[in-house]
Backbone as a printed PyTorch tensor [residue, N CA C, xyz], in Angstrom:
tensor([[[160.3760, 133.3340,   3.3550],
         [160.6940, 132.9810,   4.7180],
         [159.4990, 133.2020,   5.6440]],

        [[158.6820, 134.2110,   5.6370],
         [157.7660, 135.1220,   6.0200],
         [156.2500, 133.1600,   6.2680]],

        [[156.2550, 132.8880,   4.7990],
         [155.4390, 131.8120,   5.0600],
         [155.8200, 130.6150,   5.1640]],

        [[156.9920, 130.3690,   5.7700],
         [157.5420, 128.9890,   6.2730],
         [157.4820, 129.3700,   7.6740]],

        [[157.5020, 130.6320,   8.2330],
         [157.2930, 130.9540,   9.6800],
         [155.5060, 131.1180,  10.0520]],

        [[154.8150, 131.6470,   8.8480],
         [153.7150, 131.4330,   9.0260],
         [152.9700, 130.2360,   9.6120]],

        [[153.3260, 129.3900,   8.3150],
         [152.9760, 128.0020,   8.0860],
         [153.3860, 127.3730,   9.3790]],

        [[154.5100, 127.2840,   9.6540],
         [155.1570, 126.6110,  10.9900],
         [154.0460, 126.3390,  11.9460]],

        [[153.8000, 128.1520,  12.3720],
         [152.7360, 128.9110,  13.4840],
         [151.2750, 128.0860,  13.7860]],

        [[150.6640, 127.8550,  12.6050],
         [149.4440, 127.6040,  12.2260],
         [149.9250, 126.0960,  12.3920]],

        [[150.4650, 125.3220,  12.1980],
         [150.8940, 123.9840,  12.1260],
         [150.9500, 123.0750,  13.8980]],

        [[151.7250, 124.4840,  14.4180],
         [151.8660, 124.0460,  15.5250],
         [150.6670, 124.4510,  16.7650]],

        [[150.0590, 125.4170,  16.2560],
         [148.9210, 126.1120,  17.0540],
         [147.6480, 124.4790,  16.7770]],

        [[147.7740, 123.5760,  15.7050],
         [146.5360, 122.8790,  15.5030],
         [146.9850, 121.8260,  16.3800]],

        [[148.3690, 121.8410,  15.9520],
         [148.7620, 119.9710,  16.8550],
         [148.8340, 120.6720,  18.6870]],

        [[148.8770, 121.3910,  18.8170],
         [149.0090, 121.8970,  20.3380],
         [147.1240, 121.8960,  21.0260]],

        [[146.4520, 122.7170,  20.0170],
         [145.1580, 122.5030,  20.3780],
         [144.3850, 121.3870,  21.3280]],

        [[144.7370, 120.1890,  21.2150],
         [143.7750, 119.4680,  22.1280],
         [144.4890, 118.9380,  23.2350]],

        [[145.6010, 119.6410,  23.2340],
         [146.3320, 119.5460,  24.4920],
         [145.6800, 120.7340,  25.6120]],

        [[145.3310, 122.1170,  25.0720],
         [145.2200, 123.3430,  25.6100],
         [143.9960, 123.3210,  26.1080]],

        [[143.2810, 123.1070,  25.0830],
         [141.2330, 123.3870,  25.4420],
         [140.8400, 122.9710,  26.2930]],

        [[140.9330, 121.7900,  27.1670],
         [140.8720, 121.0780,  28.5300],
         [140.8220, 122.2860,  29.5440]],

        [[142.1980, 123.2150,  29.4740],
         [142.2160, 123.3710,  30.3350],
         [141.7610, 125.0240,  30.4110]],

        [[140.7990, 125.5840,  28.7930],
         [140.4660, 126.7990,  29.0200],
         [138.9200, 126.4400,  29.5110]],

        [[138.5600, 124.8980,  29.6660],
         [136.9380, 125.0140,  30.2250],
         [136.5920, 125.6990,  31.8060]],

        [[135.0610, 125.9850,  31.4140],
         [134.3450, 126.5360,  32.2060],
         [135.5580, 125.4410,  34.0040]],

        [[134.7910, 124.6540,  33.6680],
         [134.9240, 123.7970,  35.1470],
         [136.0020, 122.2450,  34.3290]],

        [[137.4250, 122.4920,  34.9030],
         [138.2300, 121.5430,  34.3250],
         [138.3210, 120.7560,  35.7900]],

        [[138.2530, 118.9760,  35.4580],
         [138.1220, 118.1100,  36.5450],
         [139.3210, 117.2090,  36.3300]],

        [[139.8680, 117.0250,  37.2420],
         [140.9740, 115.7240,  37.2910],
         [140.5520, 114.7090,  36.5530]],

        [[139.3830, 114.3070,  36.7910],
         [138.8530, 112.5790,  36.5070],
         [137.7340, 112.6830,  36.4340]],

        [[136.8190, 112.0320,  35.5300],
         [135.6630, 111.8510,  35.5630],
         [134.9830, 110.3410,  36.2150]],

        [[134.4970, 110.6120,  37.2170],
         [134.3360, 109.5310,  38.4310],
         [133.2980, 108.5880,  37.7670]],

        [[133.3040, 107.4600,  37.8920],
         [132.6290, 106.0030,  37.7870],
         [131.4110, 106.0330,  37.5790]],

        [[130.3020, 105.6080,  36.4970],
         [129.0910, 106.1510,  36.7310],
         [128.3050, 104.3420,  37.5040]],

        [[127.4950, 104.3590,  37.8310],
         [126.8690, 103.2430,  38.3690],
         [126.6740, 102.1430,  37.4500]],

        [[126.2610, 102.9380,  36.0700],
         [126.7070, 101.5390,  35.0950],
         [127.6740, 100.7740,  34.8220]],

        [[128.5800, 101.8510,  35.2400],
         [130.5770, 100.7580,  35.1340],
         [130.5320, 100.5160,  36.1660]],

        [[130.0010, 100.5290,  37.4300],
         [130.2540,  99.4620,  38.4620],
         [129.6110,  98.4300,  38.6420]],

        [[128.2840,  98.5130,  37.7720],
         [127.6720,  97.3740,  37.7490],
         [128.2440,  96.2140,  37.0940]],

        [[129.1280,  97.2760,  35.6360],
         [129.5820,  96.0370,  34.9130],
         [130.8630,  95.8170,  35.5150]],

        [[131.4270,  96.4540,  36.3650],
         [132.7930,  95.5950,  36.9530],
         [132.3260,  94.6910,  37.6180]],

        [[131.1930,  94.2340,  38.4680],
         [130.5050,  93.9290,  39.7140],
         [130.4200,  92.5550,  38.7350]],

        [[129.5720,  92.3900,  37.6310],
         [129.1490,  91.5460,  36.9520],
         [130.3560,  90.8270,  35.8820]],

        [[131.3810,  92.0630,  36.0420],
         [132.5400,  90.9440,  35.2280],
         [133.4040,  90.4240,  36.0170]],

        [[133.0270,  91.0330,  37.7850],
         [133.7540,  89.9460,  38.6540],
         [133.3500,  88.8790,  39.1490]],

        [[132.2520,  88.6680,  39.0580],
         [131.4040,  87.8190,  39.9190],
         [131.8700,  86.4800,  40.3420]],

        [[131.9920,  86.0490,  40.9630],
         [132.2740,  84.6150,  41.4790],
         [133.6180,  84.3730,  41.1980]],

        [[134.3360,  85.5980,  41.4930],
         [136.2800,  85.7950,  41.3300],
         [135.8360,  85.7980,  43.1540]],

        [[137.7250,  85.5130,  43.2730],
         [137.9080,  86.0410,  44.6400],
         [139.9210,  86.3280,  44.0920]],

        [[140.4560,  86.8040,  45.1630],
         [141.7350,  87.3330,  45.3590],
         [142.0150,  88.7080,  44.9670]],

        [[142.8620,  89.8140,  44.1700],
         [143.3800,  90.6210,  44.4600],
         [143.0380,  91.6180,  43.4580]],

        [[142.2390,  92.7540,  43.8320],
         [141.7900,  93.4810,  42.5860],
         [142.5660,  95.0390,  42.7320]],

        [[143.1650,  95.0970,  41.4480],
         [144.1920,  96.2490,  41.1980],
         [143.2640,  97.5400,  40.7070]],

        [[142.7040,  98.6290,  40.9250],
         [141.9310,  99.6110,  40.3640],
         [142.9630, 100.8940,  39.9960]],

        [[143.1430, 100.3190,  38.3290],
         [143.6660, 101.5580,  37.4600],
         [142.9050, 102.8170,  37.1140]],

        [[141.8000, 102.9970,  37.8490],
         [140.3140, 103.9390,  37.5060],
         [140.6670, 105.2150,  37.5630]],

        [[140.0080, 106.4030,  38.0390],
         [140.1590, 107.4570,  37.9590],
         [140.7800, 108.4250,  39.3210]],

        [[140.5870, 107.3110,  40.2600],
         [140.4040, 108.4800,  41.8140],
         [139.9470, 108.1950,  42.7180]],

        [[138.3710, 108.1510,  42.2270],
         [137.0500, 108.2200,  43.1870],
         [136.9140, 107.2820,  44.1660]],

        [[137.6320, 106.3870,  44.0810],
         [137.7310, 105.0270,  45.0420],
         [136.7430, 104.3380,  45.6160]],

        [[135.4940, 104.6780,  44.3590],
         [134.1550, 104.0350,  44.7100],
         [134.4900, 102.5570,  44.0350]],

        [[134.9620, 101.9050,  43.3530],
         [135.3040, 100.8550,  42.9620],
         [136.0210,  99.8630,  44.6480]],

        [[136.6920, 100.4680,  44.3080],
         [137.7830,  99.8970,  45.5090],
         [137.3460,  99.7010,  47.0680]],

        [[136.3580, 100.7320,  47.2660],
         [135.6840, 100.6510,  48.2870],
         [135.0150,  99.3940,  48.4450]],

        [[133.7970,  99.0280,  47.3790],
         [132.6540,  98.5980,  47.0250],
         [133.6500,  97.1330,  47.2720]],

        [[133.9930,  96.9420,  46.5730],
         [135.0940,  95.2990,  46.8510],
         [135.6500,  95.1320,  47.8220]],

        [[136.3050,  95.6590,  48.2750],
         [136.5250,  95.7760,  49.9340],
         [135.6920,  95.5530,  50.8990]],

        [[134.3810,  95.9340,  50.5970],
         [133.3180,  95.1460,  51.2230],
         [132.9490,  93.9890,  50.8430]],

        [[133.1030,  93.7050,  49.5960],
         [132.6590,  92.1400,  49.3150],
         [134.0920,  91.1700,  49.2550]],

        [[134.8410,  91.5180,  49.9920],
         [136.2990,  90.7220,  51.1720],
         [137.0880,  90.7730,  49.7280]],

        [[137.2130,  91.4700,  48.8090],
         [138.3330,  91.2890,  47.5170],
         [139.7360,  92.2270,  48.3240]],

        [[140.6870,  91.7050,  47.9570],
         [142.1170,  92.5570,  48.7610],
         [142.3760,  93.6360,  47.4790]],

        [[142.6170,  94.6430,  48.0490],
         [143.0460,  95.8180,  47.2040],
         [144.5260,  95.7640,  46.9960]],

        [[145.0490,  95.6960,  45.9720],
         [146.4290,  95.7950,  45.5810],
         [146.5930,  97.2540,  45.4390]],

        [[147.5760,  98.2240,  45.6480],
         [147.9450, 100.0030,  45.5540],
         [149.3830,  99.6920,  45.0130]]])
């Protein structure tokens, strides 16, 4: 019985693991914000679109901003 409770322990401590470690880091962040290369390539996979751009991204609302200036409507 002793190592079916063992076993269990150890079973569930591995599948739980990469749920936990996130959140024993030094500095844990909501989102990791947009680097200039993914906005270039959103920029370049929108190009010569117009109407309504939906941003499923992280947060940072540097996407959403950036189109908003170039007259795209933000869908929320």
């Amino acid at each position: 019985m002793m190592i079916v409770t063992g076993g269990t322990a150890v079973a569930l401590s591995v599948v739980c693991l990469p749920f936990v470690l996130p959140a024993l880091r030094r500095v844990c962040l909501p989102y990791v914000p947009a680097t200039a290369t993914q906005i270039r390539n959103v920029m370049h996979a929108l190009a010569g679109r117009s109407g309504r751009l939906v941003d499923l991204g992280s947060g940072d609302v540097r996407i959403v901003s950036l189109f908003y200036t170039l007259c795209y409507i933000s869908s929320l």
